[in-house]
C-alpha positions, 0 to 999 in steps of 0.5 A, a space after each residue: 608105196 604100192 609094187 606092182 605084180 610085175 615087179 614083184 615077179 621081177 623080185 622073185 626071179 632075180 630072187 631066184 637066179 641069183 640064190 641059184 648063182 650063188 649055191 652053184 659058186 659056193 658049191 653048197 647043196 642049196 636051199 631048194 627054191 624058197 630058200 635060194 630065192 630068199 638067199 637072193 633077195 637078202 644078198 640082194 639087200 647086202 649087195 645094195 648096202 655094201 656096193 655103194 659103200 665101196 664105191 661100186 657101181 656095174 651098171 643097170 637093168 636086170 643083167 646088172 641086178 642079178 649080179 649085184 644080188 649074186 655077189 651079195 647072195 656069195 657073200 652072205 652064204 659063206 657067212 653062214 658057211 663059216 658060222 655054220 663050221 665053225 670057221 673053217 671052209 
């Protein structure tokens, strides 16, 4: 499989929005750009796996992606939060 520079930037900026999305909703310091944009690719892959799973399904195109990662990046930055606490929030 062979991706295209264009998609690969579409990556990255979804990357990008959705870990940005996520640290403002969480309310954490983030994780500067890199790490936002690799909090928003991993919520990305969480939100594919787990929204079909359950049945859920918003839509396409961008708008709907960025969501689905947003969602995802959420949930995955307050597992950490709550590893990282030790359970608390």
């Amino acid at each position: 499989m062979q991706m295209s520079n264009e998609g690969i930037l579409v990556i990255l900026f979804v990357g990008l929005v959705a870990g940005w999305l996520a640290g403002k909703i969480v309310r954490g310091t983030g994780f500067g750009i890199i790490g936002d944009i690799l909090v928003g690719i991993a919520g990305a892959l969480v939100a594919s796996y787990l929204f079909p799973k359950l049945g859920i399904h918003l839509g396409t195109g961008l708008v709907s992606e960025i969501i689905y990662s947003a969602i995802g990046a959420v949930v995955l930055l307050l597992i950490v939060r709550l590893l990282r606490t030790g359970g608390r929030f």
